[in-house]
C-alpha positions in Angstrom: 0.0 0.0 0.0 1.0 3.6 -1.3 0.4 5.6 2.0 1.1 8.7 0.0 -0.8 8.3 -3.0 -3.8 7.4 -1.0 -3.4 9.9 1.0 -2.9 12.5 -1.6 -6.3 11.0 -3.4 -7.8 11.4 -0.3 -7.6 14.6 0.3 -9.8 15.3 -3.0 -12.4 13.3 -1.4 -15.2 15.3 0.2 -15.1 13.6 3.3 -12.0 14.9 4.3 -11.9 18.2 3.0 -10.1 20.7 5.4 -8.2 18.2 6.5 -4.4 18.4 5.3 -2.1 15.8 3.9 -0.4 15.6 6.9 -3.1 15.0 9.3 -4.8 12.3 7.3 -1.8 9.0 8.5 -3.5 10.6 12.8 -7.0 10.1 11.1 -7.0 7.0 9.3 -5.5 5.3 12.1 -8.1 6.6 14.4 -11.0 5.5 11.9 -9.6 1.8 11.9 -9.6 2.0 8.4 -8.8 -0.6 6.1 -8.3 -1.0 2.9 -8.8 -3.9 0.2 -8.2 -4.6 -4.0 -10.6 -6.1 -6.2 -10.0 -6.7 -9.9 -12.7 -5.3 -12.6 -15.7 -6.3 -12.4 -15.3 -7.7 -9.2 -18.5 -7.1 -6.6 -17.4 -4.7 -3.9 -21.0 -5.2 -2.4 -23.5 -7.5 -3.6 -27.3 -6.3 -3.2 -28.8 -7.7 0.3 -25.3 -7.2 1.5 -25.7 -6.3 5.1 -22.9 -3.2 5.5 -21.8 -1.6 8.4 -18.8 0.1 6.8 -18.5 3.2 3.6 -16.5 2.4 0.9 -13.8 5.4 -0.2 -11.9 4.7 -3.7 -8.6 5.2 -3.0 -7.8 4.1 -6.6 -9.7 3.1 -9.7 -13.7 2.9 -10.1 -16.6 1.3 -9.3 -20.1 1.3 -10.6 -23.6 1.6 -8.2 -25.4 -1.7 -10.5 -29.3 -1.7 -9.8 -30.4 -5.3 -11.3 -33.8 -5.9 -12.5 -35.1 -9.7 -12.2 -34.5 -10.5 -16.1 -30.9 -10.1 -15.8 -30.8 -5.9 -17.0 -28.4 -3.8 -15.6 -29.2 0.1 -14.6 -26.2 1.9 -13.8 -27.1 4.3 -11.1 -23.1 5.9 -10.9 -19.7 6.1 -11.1 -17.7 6.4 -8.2 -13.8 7.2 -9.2 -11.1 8.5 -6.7 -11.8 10.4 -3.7 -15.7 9.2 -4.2 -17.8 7.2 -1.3 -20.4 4.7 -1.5 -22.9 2.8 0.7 -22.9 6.1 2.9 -27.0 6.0 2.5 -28.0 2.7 3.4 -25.2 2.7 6.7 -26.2 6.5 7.9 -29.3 5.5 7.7 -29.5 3.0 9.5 -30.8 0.2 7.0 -27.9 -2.0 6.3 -29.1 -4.1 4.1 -27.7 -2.9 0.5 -30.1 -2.1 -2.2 -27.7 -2.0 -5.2 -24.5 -4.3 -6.2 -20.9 -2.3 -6.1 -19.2 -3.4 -8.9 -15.5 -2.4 -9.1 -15.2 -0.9 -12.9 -11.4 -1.5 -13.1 -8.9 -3.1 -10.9 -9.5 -0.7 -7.8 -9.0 -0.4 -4.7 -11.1 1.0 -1.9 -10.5 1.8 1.9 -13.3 0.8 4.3 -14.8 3.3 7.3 -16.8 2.3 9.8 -19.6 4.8 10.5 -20.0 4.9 13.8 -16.5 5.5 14.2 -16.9 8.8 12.6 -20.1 10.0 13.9 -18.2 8.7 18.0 -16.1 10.8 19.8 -12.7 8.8 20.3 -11.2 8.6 23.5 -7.9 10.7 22.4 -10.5 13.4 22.1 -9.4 13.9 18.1 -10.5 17.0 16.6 -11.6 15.8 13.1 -15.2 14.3 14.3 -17.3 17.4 13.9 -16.1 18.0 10.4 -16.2 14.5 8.9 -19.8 15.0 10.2 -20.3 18.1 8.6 -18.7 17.3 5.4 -20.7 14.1 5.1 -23.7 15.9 5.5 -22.5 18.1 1.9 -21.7 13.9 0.8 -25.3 13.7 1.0 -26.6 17.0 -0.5 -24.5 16.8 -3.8 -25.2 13.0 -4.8 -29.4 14.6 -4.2 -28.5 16.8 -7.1 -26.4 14.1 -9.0 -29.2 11.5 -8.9 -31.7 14.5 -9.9 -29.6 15.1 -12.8 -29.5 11.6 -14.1 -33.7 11.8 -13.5 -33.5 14.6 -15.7 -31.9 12.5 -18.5 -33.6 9.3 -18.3 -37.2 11.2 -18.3 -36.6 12.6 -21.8 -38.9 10.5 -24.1 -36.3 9.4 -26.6 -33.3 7.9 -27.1 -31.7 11.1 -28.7 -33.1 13.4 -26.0 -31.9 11.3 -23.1 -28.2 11.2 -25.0 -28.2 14.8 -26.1 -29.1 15.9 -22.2 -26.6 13.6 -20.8 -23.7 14.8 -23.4 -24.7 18.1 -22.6 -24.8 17.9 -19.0 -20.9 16.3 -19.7 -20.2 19.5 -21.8 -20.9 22.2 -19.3 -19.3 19.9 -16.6 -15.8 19.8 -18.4 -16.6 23.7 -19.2 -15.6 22.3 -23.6 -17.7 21.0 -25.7 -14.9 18.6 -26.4 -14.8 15.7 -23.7 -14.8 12.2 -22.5 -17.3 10.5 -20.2 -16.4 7.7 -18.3 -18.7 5.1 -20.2 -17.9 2.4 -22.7 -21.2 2.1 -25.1 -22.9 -0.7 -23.3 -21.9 1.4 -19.6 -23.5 4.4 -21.4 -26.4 2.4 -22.4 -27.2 1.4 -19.0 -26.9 4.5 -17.7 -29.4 6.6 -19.6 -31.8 3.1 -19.1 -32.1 2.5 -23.4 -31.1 -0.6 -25.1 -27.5 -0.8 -26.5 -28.5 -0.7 -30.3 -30.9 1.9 -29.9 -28.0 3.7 -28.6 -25.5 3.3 -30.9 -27.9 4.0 -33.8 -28.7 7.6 -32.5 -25.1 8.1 -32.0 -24.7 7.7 -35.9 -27.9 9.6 -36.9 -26.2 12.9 -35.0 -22.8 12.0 -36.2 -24.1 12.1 -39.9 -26.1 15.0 -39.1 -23.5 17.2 -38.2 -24.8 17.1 -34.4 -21.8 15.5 -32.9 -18.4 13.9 -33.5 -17.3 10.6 -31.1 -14.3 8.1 -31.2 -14.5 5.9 -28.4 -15.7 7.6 -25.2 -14.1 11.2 -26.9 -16.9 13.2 -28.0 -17.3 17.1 -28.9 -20.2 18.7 -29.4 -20.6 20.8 -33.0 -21.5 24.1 -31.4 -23.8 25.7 -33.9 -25.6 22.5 -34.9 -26.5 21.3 -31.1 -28.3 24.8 -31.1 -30.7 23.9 -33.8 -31.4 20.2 -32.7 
């Protein structure tokens, strides 16, 4: 284990913001943290997991899977460096997971017990209070996130729901030249349309002049997207 380039990723995470570099080796040893690997497309979690623990990437991705009972795969998120899951179901106090945690790539992911965070310690450690705090912003910016991806997968058609999502990517990476962090059948699941549907649409705006894509690289033809 790379102390310092988990720590270093750590500090991007939102859980630990305003807490230096330095003071993260006092914190994580105070948490009881621990960390584990798991190789792509591993399960982190599996749904009806009980979970007592959030998971923090310290490296790699993982992907929040809802499965439906024929076998279809909804991808509710991406969770890259820095980024928590499970946090819901632990804080509040089901346990019992409602998704699968699907590692995306060989990743690896350090594990925090919750009610170490939200329980004073005995060496009276000052981060408590803040972790609590910045958890509390955890919650309020995957609301908007999962409001967002509502806001795509309500659009009636397949070229709607991709135009909003690529959009959405556009003014996120402030260039309307980007990549998302989907492969086709990734990107399929997430805006909840079949794969071929998908990749047929993508050609229809290609030959119109709407957008240009190799791979996950797109850009977005300025002064066509405004007539579409």
């Amino acid at each position: 284990m790379n102390s310092r380039k988990i720590y270093s990723t750590l500090i991007k995470s939102q859980l630990f913001q305003g807490i230096s570099e330095e003071e993260l080796g006092a914190l994580v040893k105070c948490l009881g943290c621990t960390f584990r690997t798991y190789k792509k497309d591993e399960a982190v979690y599996h749904v009806g997991d009980f979970v007592r623990e959030i998971g923090i990437v310290t490296g790699g991705r993982v992907h929040i899977v809802k499965d439906d009972a024929w076998g279809n795969s909804n991808i509710i998120a991406e969770i890259s460096d820095g980024g928590m899951f499970a946090e819901a179901a632990v804080c509040a106090g089901i346990g019992i997971l409602p998704v699968t945690v699907r590692a995306a790539a060989d990743t690896e992911v350090m594990f925090v017990d919750f009610q170490r965070i939200i329980t004073a310690c005995t060496s009276a450690c000052i981060f408590h209070a803040l972790l609590i705090r910045n958890m509390i912003g955890v919650f309020a910016r995957k609301n908007m996130m999962l409001v967002g991806k509502m806001e795509h997968i309500t659009k009636r058609t397949t070229r709607d729901r991709l135009l909003s999502y690529l959009s959405e990517q556009a003014k996120l990476h402030n260039s309307n030249s980007f990549e998302i962090p989907f492969d086709r059948q990734k990107l399929a699941d997430y805006l909840s349309v079949e794969r071929s549907a998908l990749s047929a649409e993508m050609s229809r705006l290609k030959v119109d002049g709407v957008i240009k894509y190799r791979k996950n690289h797109f850009e977005l033809l300025e002064e066509q997207i405004k007539t579409v």
